[in-house]
N, C-alpha and C positions, 0 to 999 in steps of 0.2 A: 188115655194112650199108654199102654203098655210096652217097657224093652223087654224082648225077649232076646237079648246078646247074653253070648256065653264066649270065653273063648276054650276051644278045642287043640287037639296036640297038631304038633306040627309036622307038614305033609313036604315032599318034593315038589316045589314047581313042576309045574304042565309044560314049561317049555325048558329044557335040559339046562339053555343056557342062560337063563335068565338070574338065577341067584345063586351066588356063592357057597351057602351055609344053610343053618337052621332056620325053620320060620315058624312064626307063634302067628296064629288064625283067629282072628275075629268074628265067630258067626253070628249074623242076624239074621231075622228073619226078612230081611230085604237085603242081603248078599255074605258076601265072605270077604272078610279082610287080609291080610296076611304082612308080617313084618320081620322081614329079614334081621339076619343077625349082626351084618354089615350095619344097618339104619341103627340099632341100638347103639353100636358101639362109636357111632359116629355123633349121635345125641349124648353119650356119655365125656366123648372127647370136647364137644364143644362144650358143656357144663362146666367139666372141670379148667378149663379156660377162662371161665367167666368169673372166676373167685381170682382176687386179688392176693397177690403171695406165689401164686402160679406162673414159674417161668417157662417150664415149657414139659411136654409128655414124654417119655422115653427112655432113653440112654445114648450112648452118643454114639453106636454102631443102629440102633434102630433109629437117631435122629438122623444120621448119616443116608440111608435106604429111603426113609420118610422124604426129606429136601429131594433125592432123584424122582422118589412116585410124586412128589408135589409138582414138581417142574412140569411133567409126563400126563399127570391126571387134574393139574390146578390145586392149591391151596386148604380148596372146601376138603379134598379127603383125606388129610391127616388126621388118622388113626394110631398112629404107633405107640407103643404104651399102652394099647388098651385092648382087653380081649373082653369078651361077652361068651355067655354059655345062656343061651334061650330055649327057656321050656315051655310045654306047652299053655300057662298060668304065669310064669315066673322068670326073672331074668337075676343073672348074677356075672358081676364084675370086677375084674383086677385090672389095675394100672399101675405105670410108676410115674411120679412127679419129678420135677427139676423145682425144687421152693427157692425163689430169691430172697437172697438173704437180707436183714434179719427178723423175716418175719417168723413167728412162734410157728414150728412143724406141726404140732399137735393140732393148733386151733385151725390153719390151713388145712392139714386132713380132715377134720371135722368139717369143718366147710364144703371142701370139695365135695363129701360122703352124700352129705343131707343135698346139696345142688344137683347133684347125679338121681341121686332117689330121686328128688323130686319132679324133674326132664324128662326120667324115662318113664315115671308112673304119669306123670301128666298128658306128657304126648305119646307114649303109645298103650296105655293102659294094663301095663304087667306090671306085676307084684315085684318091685327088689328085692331081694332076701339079703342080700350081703356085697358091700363095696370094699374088698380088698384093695390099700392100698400101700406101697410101698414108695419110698422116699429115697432116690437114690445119688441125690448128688443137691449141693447149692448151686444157685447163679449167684455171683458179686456185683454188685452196679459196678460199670467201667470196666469188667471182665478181672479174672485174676491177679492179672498182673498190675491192677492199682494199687496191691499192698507193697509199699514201698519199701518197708522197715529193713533193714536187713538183716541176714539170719545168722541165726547164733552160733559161733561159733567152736560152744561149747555147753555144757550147764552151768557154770560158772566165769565170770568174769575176775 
């Protein structure tokens, strides 16, 4: 038994309103696949949720937009944070993180990277070339305002 799957570049859906974006095709010789750019980025969002250190995706004007389409579409499609560019072979992605602190940035981005590669090459069979990702804020256990200390009133006492 021979596969003769390739995948080929990516076409417009046949029905106008069916997909958002780009789509990357799987052909076989017993059909056509095809995987929206929306489905990447939503296997990329939930990866990077799966690593430990990760508070949350976004920023707080795109976490802000995110909670109103959550309410409006459910939970499952928080994407914010996360873009995709799908080609017809290959996919490539940038996000930004919320890391709770005080977990190591680096070793969380590192995590995050390789979870992502591995999600999107596994479940939809395109190549990653590269996980941009950007780090734009901590969480504190108990939110900010558990730093109690009070602030300096000066550089010296």
């Amino acid at each position: 038994m021979t596969d003769t799957s390739e995948i080929t570049a990516p076409t417009a859906p046949k029905d106008p309103g069916a997909g958002s974006g780009a789509l990357a095709q799987l052909q076989t010789s017993k059909g056509t696949t095809t995987i929206d750019d929306a489905v990447v980025a939503k296997v990329a969002a939930i990866a990077a949720r799966e690593v430990d250190g990760v508070a949350d995706l976004g920023g707080s004007l795109t976490g802000a937009i995110s909670s109103v389409v959550g309410r409006i579409r459910g939970a499952e499609h928080r994407t914010s944070g996360v873009g995709v560019e799908v080609g017809a072979r290959q996919a490539a992605v940038d996000m930004s993180l919320k890391i709770t602190y005080p977990s190591p940035v680096h070793q969380v981005a590192d995590a995050v990277r390789q979870n992502v590669i591995d999600r999107i090459e596994s479940l939809t069979g395109l190549e990653v070339v590269e996980v941009n990702i950007a780090v734009i804020d901590l969480a504190f256990p108990g939110g900010e305002e558990g730093d109690e200390s009070p602030a300096p009133s000066g550089r010296v006492e």
